[in-house]
N, CA, C, O and CB atoms as a CASP TS submission, in Angstrom:
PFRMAT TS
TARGET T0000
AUTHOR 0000-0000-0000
METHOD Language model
MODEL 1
PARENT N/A
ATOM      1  N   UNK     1     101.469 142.393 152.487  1.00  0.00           N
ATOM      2  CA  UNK     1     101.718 142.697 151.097  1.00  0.00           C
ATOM      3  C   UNK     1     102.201 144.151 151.021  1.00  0.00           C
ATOM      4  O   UNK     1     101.612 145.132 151.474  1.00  0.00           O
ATOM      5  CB  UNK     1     100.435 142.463 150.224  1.00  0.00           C
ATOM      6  N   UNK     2     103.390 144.121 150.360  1.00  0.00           N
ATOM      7  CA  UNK     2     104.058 145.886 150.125  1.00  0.00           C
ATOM      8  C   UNK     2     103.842 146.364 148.970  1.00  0.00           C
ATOM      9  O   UNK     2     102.931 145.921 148.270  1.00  0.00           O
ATOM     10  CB  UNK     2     105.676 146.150 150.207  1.00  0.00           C
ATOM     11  N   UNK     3     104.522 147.204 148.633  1.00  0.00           N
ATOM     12  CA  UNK     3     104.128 147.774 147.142  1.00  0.00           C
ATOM     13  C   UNK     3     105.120 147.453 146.043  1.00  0.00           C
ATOM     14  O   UNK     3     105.104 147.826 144.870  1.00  0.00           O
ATOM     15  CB  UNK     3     104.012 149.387 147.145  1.00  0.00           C
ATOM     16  N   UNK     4     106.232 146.460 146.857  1.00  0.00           N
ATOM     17  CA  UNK     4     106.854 145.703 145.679  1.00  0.00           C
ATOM     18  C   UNK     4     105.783 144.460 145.333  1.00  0.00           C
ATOM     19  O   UNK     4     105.757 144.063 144.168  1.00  0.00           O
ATOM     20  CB  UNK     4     108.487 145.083 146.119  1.00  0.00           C
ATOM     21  N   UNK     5     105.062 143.954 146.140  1.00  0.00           N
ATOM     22  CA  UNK     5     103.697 142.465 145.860  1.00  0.00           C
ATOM     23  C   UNK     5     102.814 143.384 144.399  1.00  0.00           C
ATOM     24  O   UNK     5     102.431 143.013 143.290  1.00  0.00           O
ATOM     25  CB  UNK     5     101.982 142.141 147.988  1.00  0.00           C
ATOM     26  N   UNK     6     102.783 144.668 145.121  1.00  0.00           N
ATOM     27  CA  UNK     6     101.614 144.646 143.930  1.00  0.00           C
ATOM     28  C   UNK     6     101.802 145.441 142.714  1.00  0.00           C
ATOM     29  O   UNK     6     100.895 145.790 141.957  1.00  0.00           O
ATOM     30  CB  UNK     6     100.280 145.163 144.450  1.00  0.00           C
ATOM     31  N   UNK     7     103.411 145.777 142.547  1.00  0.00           N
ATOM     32  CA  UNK     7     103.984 145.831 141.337  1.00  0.00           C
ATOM     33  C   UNK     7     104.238 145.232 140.785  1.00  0.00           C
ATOM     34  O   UNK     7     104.221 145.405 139.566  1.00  0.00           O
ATOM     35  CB  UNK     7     104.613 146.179 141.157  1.00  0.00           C
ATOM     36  N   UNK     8     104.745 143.829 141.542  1.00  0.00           N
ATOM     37  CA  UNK     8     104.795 142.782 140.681  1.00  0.00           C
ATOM     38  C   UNK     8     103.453 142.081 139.814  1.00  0.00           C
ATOM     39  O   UNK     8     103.349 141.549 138.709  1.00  0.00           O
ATOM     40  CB  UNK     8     105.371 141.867 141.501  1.00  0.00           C
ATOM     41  N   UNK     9     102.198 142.480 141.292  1.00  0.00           N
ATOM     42  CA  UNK     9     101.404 141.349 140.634  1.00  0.00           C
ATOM     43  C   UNK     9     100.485 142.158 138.981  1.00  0.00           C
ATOM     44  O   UNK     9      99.975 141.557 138.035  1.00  0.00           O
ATOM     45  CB  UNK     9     100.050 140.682 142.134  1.00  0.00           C
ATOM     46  N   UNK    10     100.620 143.954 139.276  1.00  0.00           N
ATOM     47  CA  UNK    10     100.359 144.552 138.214  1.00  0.00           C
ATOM     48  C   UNK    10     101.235 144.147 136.626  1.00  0.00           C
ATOM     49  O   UNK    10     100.740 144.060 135.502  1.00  0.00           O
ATOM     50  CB  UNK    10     100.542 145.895 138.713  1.00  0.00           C
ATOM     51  N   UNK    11     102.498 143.979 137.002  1.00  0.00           N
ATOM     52  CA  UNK    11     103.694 143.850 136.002  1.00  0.00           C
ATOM     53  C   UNK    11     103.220 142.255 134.750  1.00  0.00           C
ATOM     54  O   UNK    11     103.427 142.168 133.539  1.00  0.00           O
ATOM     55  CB  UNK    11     105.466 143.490 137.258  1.00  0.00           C
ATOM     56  N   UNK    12     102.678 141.419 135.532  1.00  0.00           N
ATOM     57  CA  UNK    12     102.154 140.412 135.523  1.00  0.00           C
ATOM     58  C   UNK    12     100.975 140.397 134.939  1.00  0.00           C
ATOM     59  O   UNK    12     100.807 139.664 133.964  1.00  0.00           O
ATOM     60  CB  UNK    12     102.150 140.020 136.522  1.00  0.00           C
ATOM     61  N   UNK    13     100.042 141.126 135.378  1.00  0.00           N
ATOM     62  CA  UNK    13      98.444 141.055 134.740  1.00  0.00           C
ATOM     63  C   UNK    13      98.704 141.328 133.609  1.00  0.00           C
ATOM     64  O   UNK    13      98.523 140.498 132.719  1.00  0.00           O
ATOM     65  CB  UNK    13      97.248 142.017 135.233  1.00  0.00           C
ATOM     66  N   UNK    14      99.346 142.948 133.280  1.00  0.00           N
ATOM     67  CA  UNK    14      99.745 143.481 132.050  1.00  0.00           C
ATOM     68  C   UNK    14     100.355 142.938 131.427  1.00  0.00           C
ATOM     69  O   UNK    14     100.361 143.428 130.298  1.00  0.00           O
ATOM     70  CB  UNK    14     100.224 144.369 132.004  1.00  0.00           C
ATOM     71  N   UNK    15     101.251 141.671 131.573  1.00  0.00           N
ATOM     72  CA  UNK    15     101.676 140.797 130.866  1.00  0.00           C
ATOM     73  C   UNK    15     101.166 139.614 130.168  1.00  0.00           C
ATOM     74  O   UNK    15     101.519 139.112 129.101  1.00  0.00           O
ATOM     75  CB  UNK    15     102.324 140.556 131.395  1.00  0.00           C
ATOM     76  N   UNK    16     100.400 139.333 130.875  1.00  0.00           N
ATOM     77  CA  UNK    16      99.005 138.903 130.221  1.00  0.00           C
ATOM     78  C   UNK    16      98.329 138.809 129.220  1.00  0.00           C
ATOM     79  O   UNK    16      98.196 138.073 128.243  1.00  0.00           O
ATOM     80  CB  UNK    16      98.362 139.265 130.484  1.00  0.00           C
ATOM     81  N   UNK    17      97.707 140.178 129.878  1.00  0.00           N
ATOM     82  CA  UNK    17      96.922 140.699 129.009  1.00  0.00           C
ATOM     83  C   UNK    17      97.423 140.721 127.840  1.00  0.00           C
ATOM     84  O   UNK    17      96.712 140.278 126.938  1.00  0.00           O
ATOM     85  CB  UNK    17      96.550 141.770 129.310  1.00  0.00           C
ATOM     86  N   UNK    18      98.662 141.190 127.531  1.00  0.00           N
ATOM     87  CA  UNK    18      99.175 141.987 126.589  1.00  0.00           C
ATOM     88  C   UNK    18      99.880 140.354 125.635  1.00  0.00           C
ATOM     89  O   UNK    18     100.693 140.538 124.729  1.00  0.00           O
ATOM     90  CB  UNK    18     100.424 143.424 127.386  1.00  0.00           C
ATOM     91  N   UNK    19      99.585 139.386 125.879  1.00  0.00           N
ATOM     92  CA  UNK    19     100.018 138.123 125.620  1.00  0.00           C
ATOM     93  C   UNK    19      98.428 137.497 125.093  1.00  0.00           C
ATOM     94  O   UNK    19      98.344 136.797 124.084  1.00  0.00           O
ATOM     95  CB  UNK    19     100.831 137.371 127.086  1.00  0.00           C
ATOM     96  N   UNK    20      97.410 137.805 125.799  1.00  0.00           N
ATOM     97  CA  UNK    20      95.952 137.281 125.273  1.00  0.00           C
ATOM     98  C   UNK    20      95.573 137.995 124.067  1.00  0.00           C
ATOM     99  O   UNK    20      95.038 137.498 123.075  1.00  0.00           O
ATOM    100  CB  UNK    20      94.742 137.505 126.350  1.00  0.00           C
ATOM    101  N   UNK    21      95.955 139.417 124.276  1.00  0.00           N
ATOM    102  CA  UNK    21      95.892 140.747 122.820  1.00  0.00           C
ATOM    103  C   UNK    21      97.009 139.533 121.656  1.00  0.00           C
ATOM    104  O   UNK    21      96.506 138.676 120.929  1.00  0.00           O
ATOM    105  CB  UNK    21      97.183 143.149 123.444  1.00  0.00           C
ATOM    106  N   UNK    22      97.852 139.680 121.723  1.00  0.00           N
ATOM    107  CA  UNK    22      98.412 139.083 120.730  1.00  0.00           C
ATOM    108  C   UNK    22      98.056 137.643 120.022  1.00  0.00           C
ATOM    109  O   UNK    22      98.339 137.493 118.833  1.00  0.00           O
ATOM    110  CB  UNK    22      99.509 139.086 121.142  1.00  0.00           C
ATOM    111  N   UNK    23      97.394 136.520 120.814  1.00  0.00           N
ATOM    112  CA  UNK    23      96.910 135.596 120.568  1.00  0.00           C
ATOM    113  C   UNK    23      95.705 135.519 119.742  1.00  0.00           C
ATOM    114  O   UNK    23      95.439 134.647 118.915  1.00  0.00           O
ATOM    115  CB  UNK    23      96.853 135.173 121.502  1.00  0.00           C
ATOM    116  N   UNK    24      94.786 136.867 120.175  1.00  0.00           N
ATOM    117  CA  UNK    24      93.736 137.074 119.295  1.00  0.00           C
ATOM    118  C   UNK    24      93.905 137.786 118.605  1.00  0.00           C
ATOM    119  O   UNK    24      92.932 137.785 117.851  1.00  0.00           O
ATOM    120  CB  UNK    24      92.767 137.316 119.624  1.00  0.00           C
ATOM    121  N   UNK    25      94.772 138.684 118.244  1.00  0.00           N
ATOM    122  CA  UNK    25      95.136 139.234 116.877  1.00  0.00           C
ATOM    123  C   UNK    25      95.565 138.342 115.923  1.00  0.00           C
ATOM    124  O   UNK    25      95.241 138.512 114.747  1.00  0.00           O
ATOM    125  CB  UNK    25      96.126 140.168 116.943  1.00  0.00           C
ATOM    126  N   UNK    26      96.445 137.150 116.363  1.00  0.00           N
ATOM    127  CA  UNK    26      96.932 136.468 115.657  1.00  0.00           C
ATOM    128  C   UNK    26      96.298 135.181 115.525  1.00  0.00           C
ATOM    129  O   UNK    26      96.970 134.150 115.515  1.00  0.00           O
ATOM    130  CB  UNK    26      98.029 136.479 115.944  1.00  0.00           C
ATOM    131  N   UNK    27      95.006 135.182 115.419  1.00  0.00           N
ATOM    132  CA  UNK    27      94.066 133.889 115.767  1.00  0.00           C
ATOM    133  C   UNK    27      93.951 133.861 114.212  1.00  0.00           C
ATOM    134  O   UNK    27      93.956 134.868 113.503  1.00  0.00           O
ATOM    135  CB  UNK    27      92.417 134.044 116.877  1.00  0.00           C
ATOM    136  N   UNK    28      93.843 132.511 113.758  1.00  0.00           N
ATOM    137  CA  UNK    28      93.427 132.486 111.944  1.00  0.00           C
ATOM    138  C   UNK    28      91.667 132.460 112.051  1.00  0.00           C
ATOM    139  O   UNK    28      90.959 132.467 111.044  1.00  0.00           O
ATOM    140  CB  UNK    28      94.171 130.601 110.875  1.00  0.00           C
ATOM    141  N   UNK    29      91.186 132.433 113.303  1.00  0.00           N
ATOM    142  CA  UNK    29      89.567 133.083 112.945  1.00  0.00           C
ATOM    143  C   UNK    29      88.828 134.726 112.533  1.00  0.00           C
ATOM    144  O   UNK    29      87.798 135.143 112.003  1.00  0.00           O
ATOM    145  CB  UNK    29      88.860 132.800 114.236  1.00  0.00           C
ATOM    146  N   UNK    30      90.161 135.322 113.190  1.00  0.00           N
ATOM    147  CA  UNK    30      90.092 136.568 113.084  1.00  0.00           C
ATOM    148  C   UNK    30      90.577 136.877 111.775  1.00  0.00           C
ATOM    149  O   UNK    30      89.896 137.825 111.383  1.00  0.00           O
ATOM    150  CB  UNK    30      90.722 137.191 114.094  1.00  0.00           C
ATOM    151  N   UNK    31      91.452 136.539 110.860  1.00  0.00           N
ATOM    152  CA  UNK    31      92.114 136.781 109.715  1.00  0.00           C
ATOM    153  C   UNK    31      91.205 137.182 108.697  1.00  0.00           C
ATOM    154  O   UNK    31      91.599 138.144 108.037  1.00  0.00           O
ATOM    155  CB  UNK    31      92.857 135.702 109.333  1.00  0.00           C
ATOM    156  N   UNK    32      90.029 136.681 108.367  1.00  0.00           N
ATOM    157  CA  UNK    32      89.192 137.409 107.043  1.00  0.00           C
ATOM    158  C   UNK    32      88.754 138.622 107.635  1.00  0.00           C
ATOM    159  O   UNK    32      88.828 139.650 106.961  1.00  0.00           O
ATOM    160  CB  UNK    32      87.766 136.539 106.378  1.00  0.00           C
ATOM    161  N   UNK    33      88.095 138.677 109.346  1.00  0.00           N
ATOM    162  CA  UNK    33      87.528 139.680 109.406  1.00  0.00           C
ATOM    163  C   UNK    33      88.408 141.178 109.367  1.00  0.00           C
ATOM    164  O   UNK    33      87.932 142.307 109.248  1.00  0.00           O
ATOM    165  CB  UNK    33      86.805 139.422 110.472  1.00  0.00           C
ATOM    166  N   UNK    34      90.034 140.732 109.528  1.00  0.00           N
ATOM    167  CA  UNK    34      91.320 141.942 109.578  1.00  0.00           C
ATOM    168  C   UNK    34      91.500 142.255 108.332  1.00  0.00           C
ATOM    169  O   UNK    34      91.860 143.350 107.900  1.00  0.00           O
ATOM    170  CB  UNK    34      92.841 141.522 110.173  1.00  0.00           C
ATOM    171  N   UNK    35      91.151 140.910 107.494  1.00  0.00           N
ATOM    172  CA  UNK    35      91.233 141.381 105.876  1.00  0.00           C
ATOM    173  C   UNK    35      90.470 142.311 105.198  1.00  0.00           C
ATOM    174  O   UNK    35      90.858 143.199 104.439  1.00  0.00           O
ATOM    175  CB  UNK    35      91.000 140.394 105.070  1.00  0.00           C
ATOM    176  N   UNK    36      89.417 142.041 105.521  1.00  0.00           N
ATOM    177  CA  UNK    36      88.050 143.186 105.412  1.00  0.00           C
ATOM    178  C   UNK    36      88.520 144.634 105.848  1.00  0.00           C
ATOM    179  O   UNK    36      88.787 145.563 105.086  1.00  0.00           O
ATOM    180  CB  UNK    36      86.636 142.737 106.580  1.00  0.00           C
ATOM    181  N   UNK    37      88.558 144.635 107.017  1.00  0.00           N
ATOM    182  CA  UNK    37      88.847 145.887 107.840  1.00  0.00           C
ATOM    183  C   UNK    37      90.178 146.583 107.155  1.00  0.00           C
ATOM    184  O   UNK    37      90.209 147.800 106.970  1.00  0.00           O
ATOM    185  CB  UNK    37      89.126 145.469 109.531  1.00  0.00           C
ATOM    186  N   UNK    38      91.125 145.834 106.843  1.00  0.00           N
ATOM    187  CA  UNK    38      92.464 146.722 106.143  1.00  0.00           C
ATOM    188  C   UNK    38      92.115 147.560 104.927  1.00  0.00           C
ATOM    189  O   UNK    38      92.424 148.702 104.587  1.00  0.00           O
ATOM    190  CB  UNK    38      93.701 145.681 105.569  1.00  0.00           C
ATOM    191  N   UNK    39      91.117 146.290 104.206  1.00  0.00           N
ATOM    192  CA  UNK    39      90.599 147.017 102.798  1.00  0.00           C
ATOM    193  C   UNK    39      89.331 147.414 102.700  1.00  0.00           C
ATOM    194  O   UNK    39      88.539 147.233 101.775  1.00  0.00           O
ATOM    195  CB  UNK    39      90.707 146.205 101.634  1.00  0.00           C
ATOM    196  N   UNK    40      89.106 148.315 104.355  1.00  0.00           N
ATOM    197  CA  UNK    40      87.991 149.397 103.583  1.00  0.00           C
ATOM    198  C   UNK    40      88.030 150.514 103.205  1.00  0.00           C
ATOM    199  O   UNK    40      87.143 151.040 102.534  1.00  0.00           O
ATOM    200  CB  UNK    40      87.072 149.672 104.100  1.00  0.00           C
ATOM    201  N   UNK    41      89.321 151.188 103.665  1.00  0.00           N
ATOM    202  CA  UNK    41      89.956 152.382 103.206  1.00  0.00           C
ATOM    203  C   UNK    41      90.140 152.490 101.199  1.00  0.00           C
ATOM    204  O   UNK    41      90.128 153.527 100.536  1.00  0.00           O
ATOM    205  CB  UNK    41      91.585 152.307 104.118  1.00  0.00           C
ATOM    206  N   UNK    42      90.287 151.097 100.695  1.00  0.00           N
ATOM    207  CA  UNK    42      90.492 151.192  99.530  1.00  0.00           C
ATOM    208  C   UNK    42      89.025 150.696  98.314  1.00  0.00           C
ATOM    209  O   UNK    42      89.198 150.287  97.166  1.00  0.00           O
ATOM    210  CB  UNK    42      91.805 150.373  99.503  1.00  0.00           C
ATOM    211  N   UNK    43      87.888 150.862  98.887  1.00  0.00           N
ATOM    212  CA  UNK    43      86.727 150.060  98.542  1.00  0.00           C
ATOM    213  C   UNK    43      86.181 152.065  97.969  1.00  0.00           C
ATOM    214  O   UNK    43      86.506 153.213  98.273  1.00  0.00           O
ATOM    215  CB  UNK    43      85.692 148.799 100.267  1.00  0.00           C
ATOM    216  N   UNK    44      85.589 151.637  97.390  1.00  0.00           N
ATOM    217  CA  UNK    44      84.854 153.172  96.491  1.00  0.00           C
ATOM    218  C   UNK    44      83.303 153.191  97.012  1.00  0.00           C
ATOM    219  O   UNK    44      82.674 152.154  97.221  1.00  0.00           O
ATOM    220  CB  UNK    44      84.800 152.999  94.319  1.00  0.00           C
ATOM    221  N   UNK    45      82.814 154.395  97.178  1.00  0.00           N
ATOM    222  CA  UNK    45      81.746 154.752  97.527  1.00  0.00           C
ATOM    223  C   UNK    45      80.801 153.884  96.764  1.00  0.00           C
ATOM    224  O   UNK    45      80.928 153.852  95.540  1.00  0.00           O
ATOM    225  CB  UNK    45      81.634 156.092  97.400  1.00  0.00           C
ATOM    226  N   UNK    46      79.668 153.026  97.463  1.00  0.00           N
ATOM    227  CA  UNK    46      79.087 152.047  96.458  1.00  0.00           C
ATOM    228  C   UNK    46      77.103 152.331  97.018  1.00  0.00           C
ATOM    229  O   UNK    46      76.206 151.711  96.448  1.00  0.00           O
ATOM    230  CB  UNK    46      79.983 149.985  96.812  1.00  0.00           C
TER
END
């Protein structure tokens, strides 16, 4: 294995990953709890 094997196989993980991040951002289970979180900046001291 050279250091083109494990650029590739890095290039790859991070691709991934970065493909599993998007799936759960974009999951509709996650959606009320992102809704919440956007609008706490606009919620008044209670």
């Amino acid at each position: 294995m050279d250091m083109t094997d494990l650029r590739i196989i890095a290039t790859l993980a991070t691709f991934v990953t970065f493909i599993g991040i998007l799936l759960w951002a974009w999951s509709k289970r996650n959606k009320n709890n992102f809704d919440e979180a956007a609008n706490l900046p606009f919620e008044g001291d209670e």
